[in-house]
N, C-alpha and C positions, 0 to 999 in steps of 0.2 A: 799150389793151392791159392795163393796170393789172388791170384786170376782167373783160374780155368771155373772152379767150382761157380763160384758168383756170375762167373761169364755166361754159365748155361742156364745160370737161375735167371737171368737177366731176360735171354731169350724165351725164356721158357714161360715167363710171364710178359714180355713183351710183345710175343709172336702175332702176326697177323696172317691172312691170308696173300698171297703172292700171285699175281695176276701180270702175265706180259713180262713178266721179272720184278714189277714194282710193287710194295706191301699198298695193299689197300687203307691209306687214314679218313679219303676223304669217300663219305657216303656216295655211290654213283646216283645219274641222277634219274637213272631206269629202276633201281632197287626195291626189293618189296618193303613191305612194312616190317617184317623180320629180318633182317639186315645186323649181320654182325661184321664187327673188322674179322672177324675169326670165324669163317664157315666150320658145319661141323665135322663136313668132307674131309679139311685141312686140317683141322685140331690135331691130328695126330701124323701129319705127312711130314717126310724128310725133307722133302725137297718145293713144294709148294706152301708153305709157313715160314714165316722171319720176319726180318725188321728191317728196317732203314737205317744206317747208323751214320750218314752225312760224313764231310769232310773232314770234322773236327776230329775223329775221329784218328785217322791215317795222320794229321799232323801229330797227335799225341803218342804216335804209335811210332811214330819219325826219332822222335825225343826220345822215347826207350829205347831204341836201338841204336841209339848215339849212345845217352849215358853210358850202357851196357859197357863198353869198352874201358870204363873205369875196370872193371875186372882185369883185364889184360894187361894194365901196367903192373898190379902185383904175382898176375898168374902165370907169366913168360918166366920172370925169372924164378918162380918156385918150380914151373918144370926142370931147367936148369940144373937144380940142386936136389931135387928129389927121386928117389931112388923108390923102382916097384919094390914090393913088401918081399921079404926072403932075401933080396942082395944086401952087399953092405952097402949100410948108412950112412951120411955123412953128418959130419957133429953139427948138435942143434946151434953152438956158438956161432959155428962158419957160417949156417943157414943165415942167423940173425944176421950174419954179418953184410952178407951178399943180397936181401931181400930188403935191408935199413934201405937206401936210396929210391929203391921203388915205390913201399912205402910212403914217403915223404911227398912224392911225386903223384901218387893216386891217391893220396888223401887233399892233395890242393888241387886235383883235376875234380873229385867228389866234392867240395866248398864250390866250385866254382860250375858245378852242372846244376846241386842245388840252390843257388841263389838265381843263375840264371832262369831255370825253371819256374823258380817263384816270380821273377820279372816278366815273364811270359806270359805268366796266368794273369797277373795284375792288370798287363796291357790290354789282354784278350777284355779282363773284366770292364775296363775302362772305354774300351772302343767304342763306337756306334752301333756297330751291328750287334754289339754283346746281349748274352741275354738280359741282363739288369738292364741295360739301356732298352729293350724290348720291353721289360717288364715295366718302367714307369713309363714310357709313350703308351702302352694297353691300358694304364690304368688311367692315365689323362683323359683317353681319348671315351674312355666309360664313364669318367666323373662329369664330361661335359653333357654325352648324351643322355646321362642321367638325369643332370639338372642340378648334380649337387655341388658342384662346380662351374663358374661362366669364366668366360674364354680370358677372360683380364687374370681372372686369379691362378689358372695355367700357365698364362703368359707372365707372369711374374719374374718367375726364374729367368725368361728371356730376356727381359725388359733389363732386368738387375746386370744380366751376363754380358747384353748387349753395353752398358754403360760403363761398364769394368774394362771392356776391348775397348770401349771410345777412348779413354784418357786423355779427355779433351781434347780429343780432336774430333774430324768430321766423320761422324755416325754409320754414314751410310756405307762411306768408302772403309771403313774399320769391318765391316760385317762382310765388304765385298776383299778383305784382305786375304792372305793364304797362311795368316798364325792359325794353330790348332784347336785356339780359343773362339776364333771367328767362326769356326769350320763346323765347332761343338756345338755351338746355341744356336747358326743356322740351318744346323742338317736335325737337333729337336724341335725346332718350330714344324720345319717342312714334313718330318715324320707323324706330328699330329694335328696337320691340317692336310694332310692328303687324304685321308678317308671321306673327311668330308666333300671334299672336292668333289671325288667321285661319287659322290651320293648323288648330286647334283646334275652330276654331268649326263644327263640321261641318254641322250644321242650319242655320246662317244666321240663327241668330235672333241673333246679336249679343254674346251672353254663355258666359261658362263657367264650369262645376261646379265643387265642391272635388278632384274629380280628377282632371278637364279642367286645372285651374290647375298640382296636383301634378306633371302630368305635363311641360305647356309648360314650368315650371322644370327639370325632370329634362333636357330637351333641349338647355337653355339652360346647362348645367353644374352644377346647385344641386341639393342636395336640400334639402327642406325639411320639417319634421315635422310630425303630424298638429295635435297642440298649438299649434306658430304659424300653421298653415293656418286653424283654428277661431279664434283671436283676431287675425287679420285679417279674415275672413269679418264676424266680428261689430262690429266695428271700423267697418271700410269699406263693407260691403253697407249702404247707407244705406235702400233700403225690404225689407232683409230677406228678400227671395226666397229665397235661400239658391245665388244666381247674383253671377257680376262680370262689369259690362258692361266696355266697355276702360279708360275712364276709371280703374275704380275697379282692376280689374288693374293699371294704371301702377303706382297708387299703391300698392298692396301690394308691387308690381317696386321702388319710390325706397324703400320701406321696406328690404326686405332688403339693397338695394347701399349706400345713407345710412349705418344703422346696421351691418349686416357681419355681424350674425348675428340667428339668431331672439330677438328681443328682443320687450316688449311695443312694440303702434304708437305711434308717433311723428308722422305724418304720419295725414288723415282724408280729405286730397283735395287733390291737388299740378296737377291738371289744368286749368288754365281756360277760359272760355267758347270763348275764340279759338277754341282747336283742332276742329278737325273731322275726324274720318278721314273716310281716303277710301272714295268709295263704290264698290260694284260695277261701275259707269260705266267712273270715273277708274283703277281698277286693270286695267281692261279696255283703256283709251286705251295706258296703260303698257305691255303687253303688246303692242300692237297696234306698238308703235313700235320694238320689236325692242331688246336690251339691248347696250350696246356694250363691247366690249372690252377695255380699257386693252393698251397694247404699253408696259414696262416695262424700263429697264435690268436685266441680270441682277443686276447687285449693288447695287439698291434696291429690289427684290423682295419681300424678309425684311424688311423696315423697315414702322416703320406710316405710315399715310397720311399725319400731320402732316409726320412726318421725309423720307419722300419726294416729298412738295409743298416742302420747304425745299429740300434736295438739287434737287430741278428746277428751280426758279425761279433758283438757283445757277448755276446750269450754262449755265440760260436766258440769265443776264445776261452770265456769261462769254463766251457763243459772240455776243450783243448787240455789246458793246465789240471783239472781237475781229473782227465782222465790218464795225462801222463802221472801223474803222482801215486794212481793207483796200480798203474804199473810199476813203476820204480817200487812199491810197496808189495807186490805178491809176485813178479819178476822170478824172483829166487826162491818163495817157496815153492813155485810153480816147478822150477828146474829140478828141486831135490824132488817134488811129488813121481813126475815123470821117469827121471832114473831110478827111483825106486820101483817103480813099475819096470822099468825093464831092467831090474835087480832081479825080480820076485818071477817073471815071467820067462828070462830066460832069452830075453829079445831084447836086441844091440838098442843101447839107449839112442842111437841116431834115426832108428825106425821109427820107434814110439815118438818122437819126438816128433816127426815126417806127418805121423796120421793122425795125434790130439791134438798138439800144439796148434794150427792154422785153425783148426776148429773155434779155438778159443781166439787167440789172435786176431781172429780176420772175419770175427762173429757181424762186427758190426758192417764188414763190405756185404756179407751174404745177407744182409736185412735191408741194408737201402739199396742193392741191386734190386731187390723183388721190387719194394716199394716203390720206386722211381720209376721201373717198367712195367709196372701193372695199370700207368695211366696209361701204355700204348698210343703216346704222341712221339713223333720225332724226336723232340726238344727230351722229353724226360729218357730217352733211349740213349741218346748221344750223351747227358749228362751220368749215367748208370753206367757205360762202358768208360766212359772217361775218366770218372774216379777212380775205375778198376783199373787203368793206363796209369793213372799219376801214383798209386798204389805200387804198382810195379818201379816206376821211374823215382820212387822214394826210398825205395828197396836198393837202385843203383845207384844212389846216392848217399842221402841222410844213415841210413843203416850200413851200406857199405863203408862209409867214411868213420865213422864211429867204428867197427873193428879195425880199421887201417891206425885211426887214431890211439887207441890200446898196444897196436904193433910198435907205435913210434913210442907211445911212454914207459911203455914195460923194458922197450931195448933202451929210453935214458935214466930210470931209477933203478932198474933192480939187476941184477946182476943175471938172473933165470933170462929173462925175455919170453917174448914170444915169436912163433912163426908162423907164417901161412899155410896149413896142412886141410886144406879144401880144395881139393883140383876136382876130384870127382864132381862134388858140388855145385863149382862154378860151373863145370863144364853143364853139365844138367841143367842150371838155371839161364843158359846163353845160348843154349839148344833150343829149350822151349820158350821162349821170350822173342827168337827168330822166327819161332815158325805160330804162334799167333800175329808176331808183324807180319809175315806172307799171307794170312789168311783176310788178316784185318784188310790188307791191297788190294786181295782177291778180287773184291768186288765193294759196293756201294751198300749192297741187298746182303745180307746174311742170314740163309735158311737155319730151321732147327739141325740139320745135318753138319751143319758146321759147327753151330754149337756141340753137340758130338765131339766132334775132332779135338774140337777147344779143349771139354770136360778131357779126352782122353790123355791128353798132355800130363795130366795129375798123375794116374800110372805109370806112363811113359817115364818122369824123371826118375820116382823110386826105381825103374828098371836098370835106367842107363843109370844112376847113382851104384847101384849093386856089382852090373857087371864093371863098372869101369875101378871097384874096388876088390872085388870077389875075382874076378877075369885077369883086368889089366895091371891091377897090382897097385894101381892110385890112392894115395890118402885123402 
């Protein structure tokens, strides 16, 4: 339930039309005036409707099937000791006593997938290409051509970052260095002055004039005079065409925001090898994937990106604590409500538990799956599956560890203990968590039909739960 349910809600408000194999985000450019991502031929097809679910995906999907294996180190040796129902059993002491070391051993493998995992995410957050690094180069590069921002007061953060890597030394070569700090402020400069570039570049040869340049600055907030335009030119055009490729554009851009006004250059080329703009292809791919829309408190709106990622993550954490406490807090009455139901009904409390519980539990994945993919962009598709990935991969951890951790305190305070009596369980939860990662492989493109298969996984475990207790004799 963790997954499959949400997975299908996901697609099912994600879905597009599927053309050539690939979901249609970007309007073609033959299309009528009626044009939906979602013909109404497809609305209802198994195989010609789906999504895009990008790379991120298959990595996240990589990590659940690692974690997973935390199960195995407790669940080897409870086959071991465990005995199908009707033969004799063996004493719960011996169990505890033969399951304590593994135990021990898959509750420091589950600490250490969960902290890993959260390093992983942090990094992805942090990267370049991440979407938060996406989301304030979008909003820079709309504050400039708005007007409500000129190119000095974007360039700030540069300017600041760039003189934090100088530490007194030489500037130029500090930006042309290969620290991560270098690599950060120069690959955000180059991300929001490449647009403009190619505004410019109307010919496509890659370069522009001295009043090609005059002008890209003028839109960018700046004027610039003919004087410092000619002693950048001759400065920076290093074979002298009497053109700037982008490279050497930057650097006449780190010039004017560095120093703050027309000064002679200071800088002769701040760009290095790493960078590569994108090509015709790649900005085509972007396009192709449909731009997503941020939904924004109203009174963090007016804030710039940093302050409203602080503010979020805030708030994030606030509503975090405050929603673990309400668990810790109905947790238990929730447990007695359920077995009483299947007191009163007549039905094994592990059933009832099987078909309300996730309901309640996992209310909040089956609300912002919808939500997230009902904007039908790439970006909100890959974020909706991917919580439902880390959802799972928390499940093989954070949650797994916490029962392994109960195994280890109960066998050092009380004299009873506990044991592991979930094989069927596991087995069911390592079944289906395999065969969404084979689907997730399958392909790039994920029609409604596989959603399907997904949703079906939800029956399928209760299945194999049943027989492999009812049948094979498993606890």
């Amino acid at each position: 339930m963790l997954l499959t349910l949400p997975w299908i809600l996901s697609l099912i408000s994600g879905r597009l039309s599927i053309v050539d194999g690939k979901p249609q985000y970007k309007r073609p450019t033959n299309a009528p005036d009626d044009w939906q991502k979602l013909s109404a031929e497809d609305s209802c097809s198994l195989t010609t409707s789906g999504v895009g679910v990008g790379p991120e995906i298959k990595t996240n999907a990589k990590i659940m099937a690692m974690t997973a294996v935390s199960y195995l180190i407790i669940q080897i040796p409870a086959f071991m000791v465990d005995k199908p129902k009707g033969t004799p059993q063996v004493a719960l002491k011996d169990q505890m006593r033969y399951e304590k070391v593994p135990a021990w051993i898959g509750l420091v493998m589950c600490i250490f997938f969960f902290f890993y995992y959260l390093y992983l995410m942090v990094k992805a957050a942090n990267s370049d290409d991440s979407s938060q690094q996406a989301k304030i180069v979008r909003t820079m590069i709309e504050g400039i051509q708005s007007g409500k921002v000129t190119l000095r007061g974007v360039m700030a953060e540069f300017k600041a970052g760039a003189e934090a890597v100088q530490k007194g030394g030489d500037l130029q070569q500090s930006l042309l260095g290969s620290s991560s700090e270098a690599k950060a402020h120069v690959t955000y400069m180059c991300q929001v002055l490449e647009p403009f570039f190619a505004m410019y570049d109307t010919d496509l040869d890659k370069k522009l004039s001295k009043h090609e340049f005059k002008m890209v600055m003028k839109d960018m907030g700046e004027r610039v005079d003919d004087d410092w335009v000619e002693t950048q030119f001759k400065e920076i055009d290093a074979d002298k065409s009497g053109f700037l490729d982008f490279k050497e554009f930057v650097t006449c851009v780190a010039n004017f925001s560095v120093y703050a006004s027309p000064r002679p250059n200071k800088m002769t080329r701040i760009i290095p090898e790493y960078w590569k703009p994108k090509t015709d292809t790649e900005a085509q791919t972007d396009d192709d994937e449909g731009a997503e829309e941020e939904e924004l408190p109203e009174d963090l709106a007016d804030l710039d990106p940093a302050e409203q990622q602080k503010r979020i993550k805030l708030r994030a954490f606030q509503g975090m604590f405050l929603g673990t406490f309400l668990v810790l807090l109905f947790s238990d009455p929730m447990c007695d409500m359920l077995g009483l139901i299947g007191d009163k009904s007549g039905v094994p409390k592990f059933y009832v538990s099987f078909v309300l519980a996730p309901l309640a539990s996992n209310a909040s994945e089956l609300v912002a799956a919808m939500k997230l993919a009902s904007k039908k962009t790439m970006g909100s598709m890959v974020n909706s599956l991917s919580s439902l990935e880390g959802a799972g991969i928390m499940n093989n951890t954070f949650c797994l560890g916490i029962f392994l951790f109960l195994i280890v305190y109960k066998d050092a305070v009380t004299p009873e203990g506990l044991v592991w009596q979930f094989s069927a369980e596991t087995i069911s939860i390592l079944i289906i968590e395999l065969l969404v990662t084979g689907i997730v492989f399958k392909s790039t493109t994920q029609t409604l039909l596989d959603g399907i298969i997904v949703f079906s996984c939800y029956p399928l475990a209760l299945l194999i739960v049943i027989f492999l207790e009812n049948v094979v004799g498993l606890d």
